[in-house]
C-alpha positions as CSV (number, residue, x, y, z in Angstrom):
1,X,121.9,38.3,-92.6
2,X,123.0,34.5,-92.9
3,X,122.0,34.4,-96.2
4,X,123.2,37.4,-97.2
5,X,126.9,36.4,-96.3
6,X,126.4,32.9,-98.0
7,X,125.5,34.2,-101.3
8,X,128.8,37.0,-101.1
9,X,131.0,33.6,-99.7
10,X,129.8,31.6,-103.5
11,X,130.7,34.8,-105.2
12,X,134.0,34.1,-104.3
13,X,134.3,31.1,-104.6
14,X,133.0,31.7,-108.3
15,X,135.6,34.4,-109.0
16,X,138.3,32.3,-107.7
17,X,137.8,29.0,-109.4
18,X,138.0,31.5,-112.8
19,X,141.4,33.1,-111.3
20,X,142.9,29.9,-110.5
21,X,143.0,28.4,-114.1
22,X,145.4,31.1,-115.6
23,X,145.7,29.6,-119.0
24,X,142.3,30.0,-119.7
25,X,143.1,33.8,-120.2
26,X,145.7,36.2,-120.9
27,X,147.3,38.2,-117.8
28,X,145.5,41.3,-118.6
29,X,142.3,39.7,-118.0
30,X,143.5,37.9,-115.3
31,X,144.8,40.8,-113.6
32,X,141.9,42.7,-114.1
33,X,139.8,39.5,-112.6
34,X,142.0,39.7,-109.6
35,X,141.4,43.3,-108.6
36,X,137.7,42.2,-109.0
37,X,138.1,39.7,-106.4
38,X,140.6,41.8,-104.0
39,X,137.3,44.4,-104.0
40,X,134.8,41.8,-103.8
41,X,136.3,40.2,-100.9
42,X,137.0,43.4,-99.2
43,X,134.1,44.6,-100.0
44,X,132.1,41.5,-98.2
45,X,134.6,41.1,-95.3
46,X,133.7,44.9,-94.6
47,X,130.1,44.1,-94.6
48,X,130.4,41.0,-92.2
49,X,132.6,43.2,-89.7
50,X,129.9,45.6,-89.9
51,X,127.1,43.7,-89.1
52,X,128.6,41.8,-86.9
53,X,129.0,44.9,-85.0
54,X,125.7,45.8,-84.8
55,X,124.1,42.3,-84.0
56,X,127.0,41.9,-81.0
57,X,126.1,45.8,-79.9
58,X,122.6,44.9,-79.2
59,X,123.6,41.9,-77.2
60,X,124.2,42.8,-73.1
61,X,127.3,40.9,-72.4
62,X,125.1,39.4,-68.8
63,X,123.5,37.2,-71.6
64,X,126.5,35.7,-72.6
65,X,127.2,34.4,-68.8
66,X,128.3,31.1,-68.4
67,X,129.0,30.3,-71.9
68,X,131.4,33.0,-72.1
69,X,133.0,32.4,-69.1
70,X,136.2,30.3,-68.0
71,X,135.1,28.0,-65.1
72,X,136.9,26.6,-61.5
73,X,135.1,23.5,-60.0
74,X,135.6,23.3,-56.5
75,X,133.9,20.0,-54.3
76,X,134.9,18.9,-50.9
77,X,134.1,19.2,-47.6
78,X,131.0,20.9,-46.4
79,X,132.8,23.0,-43.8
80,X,134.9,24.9,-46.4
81,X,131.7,25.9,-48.1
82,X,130.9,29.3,-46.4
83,X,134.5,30.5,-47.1
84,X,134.7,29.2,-50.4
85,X,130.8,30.9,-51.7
86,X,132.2,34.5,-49.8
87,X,135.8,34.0,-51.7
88,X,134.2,33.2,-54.8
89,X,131.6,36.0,-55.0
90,X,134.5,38.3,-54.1
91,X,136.5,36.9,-57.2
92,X,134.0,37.0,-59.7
93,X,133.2,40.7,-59.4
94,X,136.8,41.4,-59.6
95,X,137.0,39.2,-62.2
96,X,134.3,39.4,-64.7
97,X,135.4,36.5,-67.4
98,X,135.3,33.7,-64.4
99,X,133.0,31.5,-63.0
100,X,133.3,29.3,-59.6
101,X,131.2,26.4,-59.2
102,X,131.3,25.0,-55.4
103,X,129.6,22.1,-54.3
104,X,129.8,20.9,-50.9
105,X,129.9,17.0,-49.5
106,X,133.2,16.1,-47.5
107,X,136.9,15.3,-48.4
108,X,136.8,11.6,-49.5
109,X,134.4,13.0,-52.3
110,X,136.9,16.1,-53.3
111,X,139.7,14.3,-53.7
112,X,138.2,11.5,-55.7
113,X,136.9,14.1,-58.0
114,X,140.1,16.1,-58.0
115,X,142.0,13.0,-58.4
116,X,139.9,11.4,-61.6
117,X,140.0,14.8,-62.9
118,X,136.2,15.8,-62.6
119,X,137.3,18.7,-60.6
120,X,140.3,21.6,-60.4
121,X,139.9,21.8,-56.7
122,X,139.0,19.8,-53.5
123,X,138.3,21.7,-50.4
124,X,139.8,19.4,-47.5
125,X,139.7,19.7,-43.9
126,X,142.4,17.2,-42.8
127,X,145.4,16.1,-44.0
128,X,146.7,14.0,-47.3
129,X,146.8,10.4,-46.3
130,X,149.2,7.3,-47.6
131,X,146.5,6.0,-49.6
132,X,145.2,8.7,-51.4
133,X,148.8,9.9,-52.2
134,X,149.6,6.4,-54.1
135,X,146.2,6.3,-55.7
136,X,147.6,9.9,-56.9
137,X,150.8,11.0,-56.5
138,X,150.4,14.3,-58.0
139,X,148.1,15.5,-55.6
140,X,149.1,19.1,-53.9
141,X,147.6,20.4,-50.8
142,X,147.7,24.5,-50.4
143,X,146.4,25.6,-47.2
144,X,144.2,28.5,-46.9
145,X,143.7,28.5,-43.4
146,X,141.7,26.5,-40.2
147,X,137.9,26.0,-39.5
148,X,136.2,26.1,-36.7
149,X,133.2,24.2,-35.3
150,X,131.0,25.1,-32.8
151,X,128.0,23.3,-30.5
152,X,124.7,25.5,-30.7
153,X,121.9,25.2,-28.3
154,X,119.4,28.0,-26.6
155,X,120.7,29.9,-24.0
156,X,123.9,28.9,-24.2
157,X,123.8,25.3,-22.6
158,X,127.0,24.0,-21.4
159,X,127.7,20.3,-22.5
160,X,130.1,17.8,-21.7
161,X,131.7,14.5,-24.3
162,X,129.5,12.1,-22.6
163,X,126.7,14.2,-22.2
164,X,126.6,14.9,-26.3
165,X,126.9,11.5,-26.6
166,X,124.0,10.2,-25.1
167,X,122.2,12.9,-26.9
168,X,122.9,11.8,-30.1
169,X,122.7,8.0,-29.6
170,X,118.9,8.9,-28.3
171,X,119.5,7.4,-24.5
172,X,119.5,11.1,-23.2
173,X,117.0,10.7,-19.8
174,X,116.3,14.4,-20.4
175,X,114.6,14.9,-23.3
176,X,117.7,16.5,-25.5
177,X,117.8,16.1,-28.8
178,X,120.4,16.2,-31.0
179,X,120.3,17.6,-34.7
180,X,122.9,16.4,-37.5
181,X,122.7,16.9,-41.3
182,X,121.6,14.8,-43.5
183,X,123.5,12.2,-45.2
184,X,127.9,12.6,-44.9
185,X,129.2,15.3,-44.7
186,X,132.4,16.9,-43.8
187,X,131.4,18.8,-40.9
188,X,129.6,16.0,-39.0
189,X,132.8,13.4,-39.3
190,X,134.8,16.1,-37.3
191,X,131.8,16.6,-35.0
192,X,131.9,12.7,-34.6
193,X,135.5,12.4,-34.5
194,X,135.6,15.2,-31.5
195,X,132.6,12.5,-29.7
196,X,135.3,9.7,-30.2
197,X,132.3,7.9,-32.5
198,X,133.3,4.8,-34.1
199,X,131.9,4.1,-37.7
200,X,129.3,1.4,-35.4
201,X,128.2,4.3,-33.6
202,X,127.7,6.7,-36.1
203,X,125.5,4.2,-38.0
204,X,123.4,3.9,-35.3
205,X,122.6,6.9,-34.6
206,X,121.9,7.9,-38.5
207,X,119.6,4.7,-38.1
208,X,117.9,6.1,-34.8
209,X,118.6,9.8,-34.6
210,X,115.9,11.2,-37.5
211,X,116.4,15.0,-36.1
212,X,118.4,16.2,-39.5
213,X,118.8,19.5,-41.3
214,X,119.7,20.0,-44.6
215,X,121.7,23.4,-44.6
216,X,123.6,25.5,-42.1
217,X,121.1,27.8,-42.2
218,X,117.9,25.2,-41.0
219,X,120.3,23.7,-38.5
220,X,120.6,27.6,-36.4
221,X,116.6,28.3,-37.2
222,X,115.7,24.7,-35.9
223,X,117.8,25.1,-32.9
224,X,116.3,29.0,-31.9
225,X,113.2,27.3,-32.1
226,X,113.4,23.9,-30.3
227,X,113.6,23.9,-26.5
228,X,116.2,21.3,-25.3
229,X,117.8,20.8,-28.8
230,X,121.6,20.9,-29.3
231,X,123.7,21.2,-33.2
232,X,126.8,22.1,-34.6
233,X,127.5,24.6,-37.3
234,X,130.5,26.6,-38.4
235,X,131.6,29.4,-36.0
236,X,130.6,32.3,-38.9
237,X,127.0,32.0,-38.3
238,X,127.3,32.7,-34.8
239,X,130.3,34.6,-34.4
240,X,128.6,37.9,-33.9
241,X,125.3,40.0,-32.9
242,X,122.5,38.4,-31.7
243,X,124.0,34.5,-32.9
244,X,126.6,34.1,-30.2
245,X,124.1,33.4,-27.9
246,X,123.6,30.6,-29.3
247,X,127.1,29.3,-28.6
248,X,127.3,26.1,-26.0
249,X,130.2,25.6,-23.6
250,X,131.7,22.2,-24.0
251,X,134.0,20.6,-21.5
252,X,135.8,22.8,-19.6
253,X,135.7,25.7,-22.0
254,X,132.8,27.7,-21.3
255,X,130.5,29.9,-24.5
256,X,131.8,33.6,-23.4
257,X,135.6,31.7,-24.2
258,X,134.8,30.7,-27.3
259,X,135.9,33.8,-29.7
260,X,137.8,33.5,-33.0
261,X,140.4,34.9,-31.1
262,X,140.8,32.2,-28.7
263,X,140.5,29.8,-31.4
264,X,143.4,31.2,-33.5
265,X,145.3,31.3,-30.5
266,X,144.2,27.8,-30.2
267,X,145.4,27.3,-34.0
268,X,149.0,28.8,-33.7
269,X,150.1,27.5,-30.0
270,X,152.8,24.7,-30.7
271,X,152.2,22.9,-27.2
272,X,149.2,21.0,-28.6
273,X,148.5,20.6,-24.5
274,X,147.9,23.9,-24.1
275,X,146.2,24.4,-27.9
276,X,143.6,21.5,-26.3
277,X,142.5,23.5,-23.3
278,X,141.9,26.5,-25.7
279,X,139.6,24.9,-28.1
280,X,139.7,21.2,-28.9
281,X,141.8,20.3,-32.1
282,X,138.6,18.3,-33.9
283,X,137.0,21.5,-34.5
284,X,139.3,23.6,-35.4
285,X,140.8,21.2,-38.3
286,X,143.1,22.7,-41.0
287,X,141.4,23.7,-44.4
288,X,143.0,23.0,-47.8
289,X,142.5,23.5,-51.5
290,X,144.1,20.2,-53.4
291,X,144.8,20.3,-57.4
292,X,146.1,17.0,-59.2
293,X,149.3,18.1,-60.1
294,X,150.3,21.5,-60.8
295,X,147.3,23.7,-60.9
296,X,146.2,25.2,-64.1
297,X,147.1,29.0,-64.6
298,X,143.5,29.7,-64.0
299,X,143.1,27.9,-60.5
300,X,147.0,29.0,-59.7
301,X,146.4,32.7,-59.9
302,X,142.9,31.9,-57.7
303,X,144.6,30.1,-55.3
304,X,147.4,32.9,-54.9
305,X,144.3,35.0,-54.2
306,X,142.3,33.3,-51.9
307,X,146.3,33.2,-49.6
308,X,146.5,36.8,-50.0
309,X,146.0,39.7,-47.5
310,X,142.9,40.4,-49.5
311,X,141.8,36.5,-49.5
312,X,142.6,35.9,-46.1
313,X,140.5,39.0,-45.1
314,X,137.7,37.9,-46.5
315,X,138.2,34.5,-44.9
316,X,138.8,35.5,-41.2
317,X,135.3,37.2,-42.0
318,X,133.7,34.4,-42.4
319,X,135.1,32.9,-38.9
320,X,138.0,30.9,-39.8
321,X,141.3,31.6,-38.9
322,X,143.8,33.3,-41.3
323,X,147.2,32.3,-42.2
324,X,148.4,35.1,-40.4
C-alpha cells in the first residue's frame, strides 16, 4: 500500500513542476493541466482515506494502549500506594485515553522527582518543609485525605512503645520478632517516628533485624503464619472480614477500638490531646498529591477527581479517611 501512495505522491509532483512554469504553455493547456491535477490529487487523497480506513478498521484500538494514551506519573510514599492503584483503576475505565503510572518509595523521593520534573505528582504523607519549598518554590500540596497505619500480629496481641521497641532492635527476651519492609520506605519512617527511633536506631536495626517483606501483601501472609511475629501495614488490608483479627492494640487503645471510624474521629478532633488518646497522630499522617507549579490540565482535572464525592468514596474504601 506504501508503494502504491509513493508512486500517486511523484505523479504529482510531476504534474506540478509542469503547471508551475506557465510560460512554457498557453492558458488553455495550462488550464486543462490543472483540472488534471485537481482530479489526480483528489483522486489519490480519496484512495489514501480509503485505505486508511480499512487498515485502521482491522486494528482493535486495546493494541494501541500506551502509545495512544496521555500519561500521569505519580511517585511518593508507599502508604499512598493502595489509594492511589484503586483511584487510578477507577479513572482509567472512566477515562479510556489515560494512563496512570504509580510507583511507590516515600516522600523525599516524590518530591525530588516532582521537583526536577521527572514526575506530575508526588504522593506525600507529611507536610511541605522550609527546605524543600526553597529548593522549589512552585511546589503545591492538595490534600486528598489521611492514612492510617496499623500494628498486625496473630490473635490480636496487645503492645506497648517500649515493648515494640525492643522487638525491633532484636533485645526482645521473648522470642518476638518484628517484620519491616525492605529498604525506605514511607510507611516504615512513620512506623519509626510513632517508636520515637532516631536515624542511629533505625540503622541498627536494618543492620540486625533481617525479618523483611517486600509488599503489603507478604507482610499480612508472613504475619498469619509466624507465631510471635508483629508488622505494620495500612488499615485497608485489615479493615474488614476475617483481617481485623489481625489488628494489635497499642498503648492504651485496645484492637476492637481501632475502626476507621475512630480514626476519622481521631483525624477531625481539634484538641490534638484528645485526637492522641483516639489513635496516635504518627499513623494517621495527612496524605497529599504535590505538582511543581500549577498542574497540567491533565493532572488538574485528575486531581479535582480523586477530591470528589466519587474520589473520596473510593478512598475511604480503601481505609483512609475522606475529606469529609
Amino acid at each position: 500500500m506504501l508503494d502504491k501512495y509513493i508512486k500517486g505522491a511523484g505523479e504529482l509532483r510531476i504534474m506540478k513542476s509542469i503547471i508551475e512554469d506557465t510560460r512554457a504553455v498557453s492558458p488553455v493547456v495550462a488550464t486543462l493541466l490543472l483540472i488534471v491535477v485537481v482530479a489526480s490529487a483528489s483522486s489519490f487523497i480519496a484512495v489514501m482515506v480509503s485505505d486508511f480506513g480499512r487498515d485502521t478498521a482491522e486494528v482493535d484500538i486495546e493494541d494501541v494502549g500506551d502509545a495512544a494514551a496521555i500519561k500521569i506519573d505519580i511517585i511518593g510514599t508507599d502508604l499512598a500506594k493502595p489509594a492511589t492503584d484503586a483511584l487510578k483503576s477507577r479513572y482509567e475505565e472512566v477515562n479510556r485515553g489515560v494512563r496512570i503510572n504509580v510507583e511507590g518509595d516515600d516522600t523525599d523521593a516524590g518530591i525530588i522527582a516532582v521537583g526536577m520534573r521527572l514526575a506530575d505528582i508526588a504522593a506525600a504523607d507529611r507536610v511541605l518543609t522550609l527546605d524543600e519549598l526553597e529548593k522549589h518554590p512552585a511546589l503545591e500540596p492538595y490534600q486528598i485525605g489521611n492514612g492510617a497505619i496499623v500494628v498486625i500480629s496473630k490473635d490480636q496481641h496487645h503492645f506497648t512503645k517500649d515493648g515494640l521497641r525492643e522487638i525491633y532492635n532484636c533485645t526482645n527476651a521473648s522470642g518476638w520478632r518484628g517484620f519491616h519492609y525492605e529498604g525506605e520506605t514511607g510507611i516504615e519512617e512513620r512506623f519509626w517516628e510513632y517508636l520515637n527511633l532516631t536515624a542511629d536506631n533505625i540503622s541498627e536495626i536494618h543492620n540486625k533485624n533481617k525479618n523483611v517483606t517486600s509488599s503489603f501483601e507478604l507482610m499480612l501472609e508472613v504475619i498469619k503464619e509466624e507465631e510471635k511475629s508483629v508488622g505494620f501495614i495500612p488499615f485497608g488490608y485489615v479493615m474488614t472480614g476475617d483481617n481485623r483479627k489481625y489488628i494489635a492494640g497499642i498503648e492504651d487503645i485496645s484492637a476492637g477500638n481501632i475502626t476507621l471510624e475512630n480514626i476519622t474521629a481521631a483525624v477531625r478532633e481539634e484538641n490534638e490531646t484528645l485526637a492522641e488518646e483516639i489513635y496516635p497522630k504518627e499513623l494517621r499522617p495527612p496524605i497529599y498529591y504535590v505538582t511543581n507549579g500549577k498542574p497540567s490540565t491533565l493532572c488538574d482535572a485528575f486531581i479535582k477527581w480523586v477530591r470528589s464525592p466519587e474520589g473520596q468514596a473510593i478512598l475511604k474504601g480503601e481505609g483512609y479517611v475522606s475529606l469529609y
